[in-house]
C-alpha positions as CSV (number, residue, x, y, z in Angstrom):
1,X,-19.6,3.3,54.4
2,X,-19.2,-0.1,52.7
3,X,-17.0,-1.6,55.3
4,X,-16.4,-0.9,58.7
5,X,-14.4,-2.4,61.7
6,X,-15.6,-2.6,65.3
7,X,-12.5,-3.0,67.5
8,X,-13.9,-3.7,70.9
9,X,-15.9,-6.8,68.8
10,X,-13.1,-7.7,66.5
11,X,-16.1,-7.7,63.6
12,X,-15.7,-6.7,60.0
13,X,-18.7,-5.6,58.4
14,X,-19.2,-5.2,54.7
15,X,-22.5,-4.0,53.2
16,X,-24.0,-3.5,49.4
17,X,-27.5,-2.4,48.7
18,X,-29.4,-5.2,50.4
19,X,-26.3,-7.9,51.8
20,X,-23.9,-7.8,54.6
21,X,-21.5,-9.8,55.3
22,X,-19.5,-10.2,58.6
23,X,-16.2,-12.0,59.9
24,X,-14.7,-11.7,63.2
25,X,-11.0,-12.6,64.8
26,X,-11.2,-15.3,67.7
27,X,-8.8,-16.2,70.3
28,X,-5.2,-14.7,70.6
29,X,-3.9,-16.4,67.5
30,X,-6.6,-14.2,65.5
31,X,-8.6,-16.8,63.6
32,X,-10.4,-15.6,61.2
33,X,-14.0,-16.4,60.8
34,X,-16.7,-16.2,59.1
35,X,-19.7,-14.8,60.7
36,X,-22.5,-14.1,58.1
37,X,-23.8,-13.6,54.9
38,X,-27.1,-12.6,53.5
39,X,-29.7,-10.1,54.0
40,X,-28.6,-6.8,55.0
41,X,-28.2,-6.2,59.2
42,X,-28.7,-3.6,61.1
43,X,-26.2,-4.7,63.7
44,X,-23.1,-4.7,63.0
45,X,-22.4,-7.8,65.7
46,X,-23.1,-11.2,64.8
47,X,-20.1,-12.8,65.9
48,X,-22.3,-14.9,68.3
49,X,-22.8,-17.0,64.8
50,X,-19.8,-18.2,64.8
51,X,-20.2,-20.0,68.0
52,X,-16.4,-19.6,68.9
53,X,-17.1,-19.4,72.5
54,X,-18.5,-23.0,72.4
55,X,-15.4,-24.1,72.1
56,X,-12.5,-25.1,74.5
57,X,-9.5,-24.3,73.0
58,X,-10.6,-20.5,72.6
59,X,-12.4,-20.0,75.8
60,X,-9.4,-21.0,77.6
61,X,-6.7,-20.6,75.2
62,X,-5.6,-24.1,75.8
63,X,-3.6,-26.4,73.4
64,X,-5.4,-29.9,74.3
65,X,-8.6,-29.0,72.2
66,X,-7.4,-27.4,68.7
67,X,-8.5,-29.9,67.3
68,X,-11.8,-29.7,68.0
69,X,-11.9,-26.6,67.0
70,X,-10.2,-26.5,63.5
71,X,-12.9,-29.3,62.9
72,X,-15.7,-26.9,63.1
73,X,-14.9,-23.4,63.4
74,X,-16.2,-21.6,60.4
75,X,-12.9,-20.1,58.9
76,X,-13.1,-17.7,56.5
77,X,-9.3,-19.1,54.6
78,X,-8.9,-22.6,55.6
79,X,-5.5,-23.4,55.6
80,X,-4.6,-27.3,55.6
81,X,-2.1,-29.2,57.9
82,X,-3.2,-28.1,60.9
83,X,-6.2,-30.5,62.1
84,X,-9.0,-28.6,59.7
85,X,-9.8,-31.5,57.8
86,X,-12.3,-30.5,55.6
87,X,-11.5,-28.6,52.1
88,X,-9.0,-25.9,52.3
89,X,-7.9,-22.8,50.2
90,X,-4.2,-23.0,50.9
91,X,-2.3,-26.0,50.9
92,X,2.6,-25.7,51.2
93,X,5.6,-27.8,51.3
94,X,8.4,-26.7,52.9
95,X,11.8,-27.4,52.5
96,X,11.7,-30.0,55.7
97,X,8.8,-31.7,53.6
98,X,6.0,-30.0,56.1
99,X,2.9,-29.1,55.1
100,X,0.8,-27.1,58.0
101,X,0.4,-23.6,57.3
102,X,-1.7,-21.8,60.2
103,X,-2.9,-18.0,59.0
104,X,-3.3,-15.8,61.9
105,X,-4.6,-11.6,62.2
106,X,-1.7,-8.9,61.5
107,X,-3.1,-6.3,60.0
108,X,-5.9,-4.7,58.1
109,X,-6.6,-1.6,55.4
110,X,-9.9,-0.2,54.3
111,X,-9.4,2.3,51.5
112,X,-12.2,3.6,48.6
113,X,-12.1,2.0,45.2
114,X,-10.5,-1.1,44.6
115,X,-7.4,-2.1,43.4
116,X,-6.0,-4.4,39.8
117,X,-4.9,-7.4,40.4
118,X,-1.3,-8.0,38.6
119,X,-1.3,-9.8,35.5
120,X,-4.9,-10.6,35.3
121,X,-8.1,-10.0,34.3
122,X,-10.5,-8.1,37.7
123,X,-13.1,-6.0,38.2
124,X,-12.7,-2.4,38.6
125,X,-14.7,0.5,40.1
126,X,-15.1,3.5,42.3
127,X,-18.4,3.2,44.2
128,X,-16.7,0.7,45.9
129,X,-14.5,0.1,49.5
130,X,-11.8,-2.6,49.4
131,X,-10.7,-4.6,52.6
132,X,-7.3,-6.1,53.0
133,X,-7.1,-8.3,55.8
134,X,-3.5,-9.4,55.9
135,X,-3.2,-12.6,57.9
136,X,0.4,-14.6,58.7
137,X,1.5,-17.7,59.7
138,X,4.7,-16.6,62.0
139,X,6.7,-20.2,62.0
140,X,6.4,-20.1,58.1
141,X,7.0,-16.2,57.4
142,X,4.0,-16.6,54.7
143,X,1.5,-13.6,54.5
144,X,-1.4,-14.1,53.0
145,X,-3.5,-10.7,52.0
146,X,-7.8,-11.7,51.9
147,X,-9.0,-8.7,49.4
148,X,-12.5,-7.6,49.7
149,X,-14.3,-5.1,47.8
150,X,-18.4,-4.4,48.4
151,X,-19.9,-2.6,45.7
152,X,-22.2,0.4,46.6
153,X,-24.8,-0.5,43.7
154,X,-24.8,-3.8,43.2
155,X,-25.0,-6.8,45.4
156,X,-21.6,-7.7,44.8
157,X,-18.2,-8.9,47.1
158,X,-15.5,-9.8,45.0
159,X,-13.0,-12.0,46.8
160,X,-9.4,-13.2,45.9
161,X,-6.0,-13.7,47.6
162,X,-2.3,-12.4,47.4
163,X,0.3,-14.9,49.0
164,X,3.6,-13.4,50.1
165,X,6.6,-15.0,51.9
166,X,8.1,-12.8,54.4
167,X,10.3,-15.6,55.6
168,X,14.1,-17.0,54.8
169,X,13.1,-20.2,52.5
170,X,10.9,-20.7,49.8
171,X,7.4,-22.4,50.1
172,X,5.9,-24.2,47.6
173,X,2.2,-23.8,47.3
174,X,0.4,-26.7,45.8
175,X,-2.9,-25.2,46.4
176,X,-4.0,-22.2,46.6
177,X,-8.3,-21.4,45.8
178,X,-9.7,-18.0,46.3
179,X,-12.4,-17.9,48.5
180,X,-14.2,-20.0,50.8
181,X,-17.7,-19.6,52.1
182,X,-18.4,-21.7,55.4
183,X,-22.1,-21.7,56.8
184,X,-24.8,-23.9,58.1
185,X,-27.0,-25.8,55.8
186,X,-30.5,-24.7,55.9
187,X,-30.9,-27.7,53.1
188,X,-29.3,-26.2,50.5
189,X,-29.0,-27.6,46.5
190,X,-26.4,-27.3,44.7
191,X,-26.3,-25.4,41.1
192,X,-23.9,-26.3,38.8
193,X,-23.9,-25.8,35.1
194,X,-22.7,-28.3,32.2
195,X,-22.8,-29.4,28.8
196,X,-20.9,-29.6,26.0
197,X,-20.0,-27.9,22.2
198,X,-22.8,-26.0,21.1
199,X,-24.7,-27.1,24.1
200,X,-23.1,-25.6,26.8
201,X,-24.9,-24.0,30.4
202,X,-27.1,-25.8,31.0
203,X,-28.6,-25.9,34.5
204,X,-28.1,-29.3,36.8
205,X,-29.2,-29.0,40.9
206,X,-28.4,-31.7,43.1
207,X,-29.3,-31.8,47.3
208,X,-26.3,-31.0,48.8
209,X,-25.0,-34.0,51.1
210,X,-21.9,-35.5,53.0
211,X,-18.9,-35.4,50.7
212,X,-17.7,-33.4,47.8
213,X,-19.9,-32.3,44.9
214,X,-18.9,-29.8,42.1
215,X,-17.3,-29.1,39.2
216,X,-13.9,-28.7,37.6
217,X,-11.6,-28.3,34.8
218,X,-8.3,-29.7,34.0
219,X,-8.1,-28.6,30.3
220,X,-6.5,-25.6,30.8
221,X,-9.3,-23.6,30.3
222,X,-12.9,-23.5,31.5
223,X,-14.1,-25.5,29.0
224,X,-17.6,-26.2,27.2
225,X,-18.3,-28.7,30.0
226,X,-18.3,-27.2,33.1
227,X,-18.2,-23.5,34.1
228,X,-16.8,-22.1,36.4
229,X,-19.8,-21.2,38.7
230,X,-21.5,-22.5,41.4
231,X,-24.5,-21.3,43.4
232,X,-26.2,-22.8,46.9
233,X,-30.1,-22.7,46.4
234,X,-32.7,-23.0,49.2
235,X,-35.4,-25.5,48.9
236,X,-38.0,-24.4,46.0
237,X,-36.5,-21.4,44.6
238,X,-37.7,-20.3,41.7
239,X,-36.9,-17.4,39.1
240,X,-38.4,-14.9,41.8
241,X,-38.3,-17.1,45.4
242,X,-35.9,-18.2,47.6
243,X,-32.4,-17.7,48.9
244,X,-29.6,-17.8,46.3
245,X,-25.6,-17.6,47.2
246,X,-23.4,-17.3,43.8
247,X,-19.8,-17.5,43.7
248,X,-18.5,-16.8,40.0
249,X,-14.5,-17.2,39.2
250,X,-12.8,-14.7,37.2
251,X,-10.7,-16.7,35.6
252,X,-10.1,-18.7,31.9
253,X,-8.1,-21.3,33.0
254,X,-8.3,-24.7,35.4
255,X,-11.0,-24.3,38.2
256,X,-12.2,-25.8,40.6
257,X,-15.9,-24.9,42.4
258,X,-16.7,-27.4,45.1
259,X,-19.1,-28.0,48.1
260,X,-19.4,-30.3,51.1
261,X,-21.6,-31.0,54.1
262,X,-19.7,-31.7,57.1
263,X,-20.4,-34.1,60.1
264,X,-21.8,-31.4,61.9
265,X,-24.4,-30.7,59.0
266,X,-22.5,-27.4,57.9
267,X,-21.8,-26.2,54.4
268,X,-18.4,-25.4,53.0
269,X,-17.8,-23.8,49.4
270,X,-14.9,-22.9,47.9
271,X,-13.5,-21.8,44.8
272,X,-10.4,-21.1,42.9
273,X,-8.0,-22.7,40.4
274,X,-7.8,-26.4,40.5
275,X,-4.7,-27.7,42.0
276,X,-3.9,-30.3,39.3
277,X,-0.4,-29.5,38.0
278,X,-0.4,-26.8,40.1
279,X,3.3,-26.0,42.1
280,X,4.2,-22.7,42.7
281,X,8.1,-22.0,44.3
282,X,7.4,-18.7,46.5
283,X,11.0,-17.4,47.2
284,X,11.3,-15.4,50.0
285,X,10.9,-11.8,49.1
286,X,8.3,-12.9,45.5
287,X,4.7,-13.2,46.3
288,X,1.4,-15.0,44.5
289,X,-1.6,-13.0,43.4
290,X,-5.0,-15.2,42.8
291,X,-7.8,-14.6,40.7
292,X,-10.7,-12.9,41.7
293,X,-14.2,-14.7,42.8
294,X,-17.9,-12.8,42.8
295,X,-20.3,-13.5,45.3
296,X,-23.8,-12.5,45.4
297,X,-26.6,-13.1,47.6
298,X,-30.3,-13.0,46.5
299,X,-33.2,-13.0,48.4
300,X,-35.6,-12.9,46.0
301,X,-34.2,-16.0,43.6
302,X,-32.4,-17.1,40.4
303,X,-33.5,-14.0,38.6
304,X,-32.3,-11.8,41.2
305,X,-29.2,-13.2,41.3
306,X,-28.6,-13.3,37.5
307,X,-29.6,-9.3,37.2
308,X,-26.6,-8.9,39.8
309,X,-24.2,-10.6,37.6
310,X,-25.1,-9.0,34.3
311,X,-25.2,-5.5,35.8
312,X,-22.1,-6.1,37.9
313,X,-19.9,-7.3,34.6
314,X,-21.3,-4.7,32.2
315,X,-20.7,-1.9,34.5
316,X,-17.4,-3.3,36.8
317,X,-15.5,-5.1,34.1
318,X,-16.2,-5.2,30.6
319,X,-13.9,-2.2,29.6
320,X,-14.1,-2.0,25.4
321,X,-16.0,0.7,23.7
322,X,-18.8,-1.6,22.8
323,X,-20.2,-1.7,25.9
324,X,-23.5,0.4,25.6
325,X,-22.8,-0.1,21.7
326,X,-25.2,-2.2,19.3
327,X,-22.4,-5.0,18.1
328,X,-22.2,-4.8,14.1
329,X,-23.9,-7.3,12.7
330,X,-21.2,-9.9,10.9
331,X,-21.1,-12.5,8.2
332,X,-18.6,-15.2,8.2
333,X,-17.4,-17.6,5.2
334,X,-17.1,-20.5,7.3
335,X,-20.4,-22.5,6.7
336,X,-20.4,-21.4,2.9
337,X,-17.0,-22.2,1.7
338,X,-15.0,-24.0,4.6
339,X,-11.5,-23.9,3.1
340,X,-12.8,-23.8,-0.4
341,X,-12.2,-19.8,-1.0
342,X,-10.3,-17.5,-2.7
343,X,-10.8,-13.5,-3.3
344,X,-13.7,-13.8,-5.7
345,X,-16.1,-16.2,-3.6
346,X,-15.0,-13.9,-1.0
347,X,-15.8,-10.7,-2.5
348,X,-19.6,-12.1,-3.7
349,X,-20.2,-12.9,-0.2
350,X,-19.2,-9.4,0.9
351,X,-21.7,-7.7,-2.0
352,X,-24.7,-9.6,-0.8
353,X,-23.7,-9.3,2.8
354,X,-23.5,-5.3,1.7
355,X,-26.6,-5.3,-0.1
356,X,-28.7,-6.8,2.7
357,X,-27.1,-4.4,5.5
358,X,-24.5,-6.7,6.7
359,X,-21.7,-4.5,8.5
360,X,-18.6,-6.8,8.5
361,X,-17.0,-10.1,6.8
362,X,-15.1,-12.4,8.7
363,X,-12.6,-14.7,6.7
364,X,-12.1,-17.8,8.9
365,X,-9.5,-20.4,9.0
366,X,-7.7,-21.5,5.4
367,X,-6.4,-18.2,4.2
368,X,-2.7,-19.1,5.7
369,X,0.3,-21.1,4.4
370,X,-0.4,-24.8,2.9
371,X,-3.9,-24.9,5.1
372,X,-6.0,-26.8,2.2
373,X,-8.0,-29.0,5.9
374,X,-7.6,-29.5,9.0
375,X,-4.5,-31.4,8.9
376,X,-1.9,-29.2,8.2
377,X,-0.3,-25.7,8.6
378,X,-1.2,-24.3,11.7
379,X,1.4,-22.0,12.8
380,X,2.2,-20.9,8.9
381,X,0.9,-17.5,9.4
382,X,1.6,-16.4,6.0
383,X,-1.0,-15.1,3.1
384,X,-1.8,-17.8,0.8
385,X,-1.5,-15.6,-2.5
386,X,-2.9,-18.5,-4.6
387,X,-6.3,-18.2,-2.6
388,X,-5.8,-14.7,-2.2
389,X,-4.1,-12.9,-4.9
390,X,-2.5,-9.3,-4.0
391,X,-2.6,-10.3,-0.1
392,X,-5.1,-9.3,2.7
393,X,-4.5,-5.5,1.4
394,X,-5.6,-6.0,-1.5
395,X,-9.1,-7.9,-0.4
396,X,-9.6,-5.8,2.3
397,X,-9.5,-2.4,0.4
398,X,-12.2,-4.2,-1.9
399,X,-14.3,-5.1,1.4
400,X,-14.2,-1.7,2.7
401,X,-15.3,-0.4,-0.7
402,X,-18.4,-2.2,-0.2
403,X,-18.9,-0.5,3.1
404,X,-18.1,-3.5,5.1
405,X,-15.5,-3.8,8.1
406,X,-12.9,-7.2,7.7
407,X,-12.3,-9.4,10.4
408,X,-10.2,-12.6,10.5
409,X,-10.0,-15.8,12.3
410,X,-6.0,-17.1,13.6
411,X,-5.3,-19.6,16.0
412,X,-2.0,-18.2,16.7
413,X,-1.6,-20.8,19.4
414,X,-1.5,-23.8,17.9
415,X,0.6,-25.7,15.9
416,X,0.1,-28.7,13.1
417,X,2.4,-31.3,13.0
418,X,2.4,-30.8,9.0
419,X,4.0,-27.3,9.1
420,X,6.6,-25.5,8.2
421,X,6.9,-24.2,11.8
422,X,6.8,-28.0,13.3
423,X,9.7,-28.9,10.5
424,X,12.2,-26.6,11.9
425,X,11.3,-26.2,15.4
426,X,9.0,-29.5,16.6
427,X,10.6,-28.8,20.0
428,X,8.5,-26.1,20.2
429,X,5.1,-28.1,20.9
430,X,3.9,-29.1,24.4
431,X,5.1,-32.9,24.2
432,X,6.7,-35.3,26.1
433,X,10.0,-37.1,24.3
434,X,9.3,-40.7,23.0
435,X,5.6,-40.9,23.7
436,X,3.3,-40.6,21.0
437,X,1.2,-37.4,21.2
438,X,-2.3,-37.2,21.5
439,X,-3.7,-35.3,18.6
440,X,-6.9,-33.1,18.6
441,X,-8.0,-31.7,15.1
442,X,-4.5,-32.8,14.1
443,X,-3.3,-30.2,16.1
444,X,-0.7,-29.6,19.2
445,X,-0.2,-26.4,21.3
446,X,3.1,-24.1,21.2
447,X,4.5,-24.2,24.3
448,X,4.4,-20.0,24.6
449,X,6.1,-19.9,27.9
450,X,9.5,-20.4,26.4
451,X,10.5,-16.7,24.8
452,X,11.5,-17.5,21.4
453,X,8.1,-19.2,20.7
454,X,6.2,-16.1,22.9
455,X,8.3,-13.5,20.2
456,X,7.3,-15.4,17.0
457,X,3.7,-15.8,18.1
458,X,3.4,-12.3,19.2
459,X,5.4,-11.1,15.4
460,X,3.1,-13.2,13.3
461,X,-0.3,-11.7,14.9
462,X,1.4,-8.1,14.8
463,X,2.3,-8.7,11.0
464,X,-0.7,-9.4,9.6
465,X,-3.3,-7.5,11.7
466,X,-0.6,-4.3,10.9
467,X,-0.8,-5.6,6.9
468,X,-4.2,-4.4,6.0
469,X,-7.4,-2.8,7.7
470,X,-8.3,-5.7,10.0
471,X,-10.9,-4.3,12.6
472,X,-11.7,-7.8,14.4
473,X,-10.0,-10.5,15.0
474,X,-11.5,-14.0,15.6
475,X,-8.8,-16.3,18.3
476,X,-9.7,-19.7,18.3
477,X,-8.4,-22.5,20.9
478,X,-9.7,-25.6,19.7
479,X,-7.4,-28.4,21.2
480,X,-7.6,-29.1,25.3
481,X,-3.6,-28.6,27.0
482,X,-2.8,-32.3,27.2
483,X,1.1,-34.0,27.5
484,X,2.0,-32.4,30.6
């Protein structure tokens, strides 16, 4: 079994291949903590880690020492408001203007496989066994269920949260991350990765001290700056040495990965989506599904811990049909024409690219409306039959004569000031009225929230990949969310 519970210790257990890892409830309330991670045990009892019964207010179940030990106790969701003052996962307003939420045991599941997440990208599998630890702050009515799934060939937990409010009012949450991993620093460094367009990834360490270090982004997506990984590296690892703990977000969107060292020389990570902008209304009856995060632990260094990933994603959640397939090798007009094309200089392309074994031509941006540059028509998904004379059918059926596949590039989520689209509906841009808006490549982004800009969008990409024998599509997002 993947995951077991032992009642009479109150210890959850969860075991791949060569990890476990291992919570335990404390006190009445049920605190949930976090016990161990790393190398696999043999005993299923290591709640002695969390040093819980060092502590007054759970040895005696006394009020006059909380404090003390929300300040240390290693919990496995910190929830803030309550006298834990280092990061937290789950931060609420209520009505009254509160904001202490306080998560305590009320139930748990263990079940094989492991469950989708609602309305967003997650691993799947069936060598698997999913926890749900469903923990509930009483005053509040809020229920939060901690998902855990340990996979059977891989050293991989995936971790994420589902918020529900069981109560009579709403609660908004203003933060809500999706895992947290509390433990003591055995001089740790901290792996983040950065760069930049065309020069992305790459690898920065930095010895992990007092205060916050990490990464975010606030672009509305996870950007060519940061990534959204982190990992906690023991002193001299190397490719093959060393202990290595990786927490990888599932996610596209703002993120935030972050570490800290504590006063009492204690590391806490977390992860999730970053709370700028972020405030969700919960009414009482709706509930909040999280991404997902991956952890790994490696023994045996970077490389390890890399091999987990890779085999982990290709295997639990890559799900097209190219998976185990060679990817057919494509050329794309882009470099050799920029917006300078029409059929002809398209169709030359496509015989060389045939006669040298190429499988598939791309046709990137200009190919739409009045787009002569950058500047202009973005959201004009319309054949330009000037450039392309008889419409996509007709170049595509001249492609696939060649024994080439067609591909094209749309950006169906963006919108040029100098449009058509912008003319009759400029309220349909992300902008706020009377302030000049910040252009990026001349370009703003549909607000695709609102129904009638969702319906035209989703219209426009039906239209033309239905119009002809398109078997790729290349989406682009090349302007940051900005103008909130």
């Amino acid at each position: 079994m993947s995951v077991t519970y032992i009642p009479e210790k109150k210890v959850f257990h969860l075991r791949t291949p060569n990890t476990s890892y291992v919570m335990t409830l404390a006190g009445d309330f049920g605190y949930l903590l976090h016990a161990y991670y790393g190398p696999r045990l043999h005993s299923d009892d290591v709640s002695y880690l969390t040093r819980s019964d060092e502590t007054t207010y759970i040895r005696d179940r006394s009020p006059k020492d909380k404090l003390s030990f929300l300040d240390c106790a290693p919990m496995e969701y910190p929830t803030g408001g309550i006298g834990d003052f280092r990061d937290h996962c789950l931060e609420i307003e209520t009505p009254a203007g509160h904001n202490g939420v306080e998560l305590g045991y009320k139930r748990h599941a263990i079940f094989p496989g492991k469950p989708a997440l609602e309305g967003l990208p997650a691993s799947f599998g069936e060598s698997c066994e999913t926890l749900v630890i469903t923990l509930a702050d009483p005053i509040l009515g809020l229920e939060a269920d901690l998902l855990y799934t340990a996979f059977e060939d891989v050293d991989i937990i995936t971790r994420s949260v589902k918020l529900r409010n069981a109560g009579g009012e709403p609660v908004v949450l203003t933060k809500v991350l999706s895992a947290c991993l509390d433990m003591d620093n055995e001089d740790y460094s901290l792996l983040t990765l950065h760069g930049t367009w065309a020069r992305e990834r790459h690898m920065h360490y930095r010895k992990l001290g007092p205060g916050y270090q990490g990464v975010s982004s606030q672009r509305g997506e996870t950007s060519h700056q940061e990534h959204p990984f982190l990992a906690l590296t023991s002193p001299g690892v190397t490719q093959t040495q060393g202990r290595v703990y990786g927490m990888h977000f599932v996610y596209s969107g703002n993120f935030r990965a972050q570490a800290a060292v504590d006063q009492f020389d204690a590391v806490r990570a977390v992860m999730g989506m970053d709370n700028y902008h972020f405030r969700w209304t919960l009414a009482p009856g709706e509930s909040f599904q999280a991404p997902e995060v991956v952890l790994t632990c490696s023994d045996k260094g970077l490389g390890q811990m890399t091999r987990s990933y890779h085999r982990f994603y290709r295997e639990h959640l890559i799900r097209s049909k190219w998976l185990h397939k060679k990817r057919p090798i494509l050329i794309n007009n882009w470099e050799a024409t920029y917006f300078n094309f029409n059929t002809e200089k398209l169709l030359s392309i496509a015989r060389e690219a045939s006669r040298l074994g190429i499988e598939m031509l791309v046709m990137d941006d200009g190919w739409f409306g009045a787009r002569c540059d950058h500047n202009r028509a973005l959201g004009d998904w319309f054949v330009n039959e000037e450039k392309l004379p008889g419409g996509l059918s007709y170049l595509v059926e001249e492609v696939n004569k060649l024994g080439l596949k067609f591909g094209i590039w749309m950006e169906p989520e963006m919108i040029s000031p100098d449009s058509d689209l912008f003319r009759a509906h400029p309220d349909w841009a992300i902008q706020i009225p009377g302030r000049n808006p910040g252009l990026c490549r001349n370009q703003l982004v549909l607000d695709i929230t609102r129904d009638e800009v969702f319906d035209y969008v989703w219209d426009r990409i039906e239209a033309i990949l239905s119009s002809a024998n398109i078997a790729y599509l290349k989406w682009d997002m090349n302007r940051q969310l900005a103008e909130l």
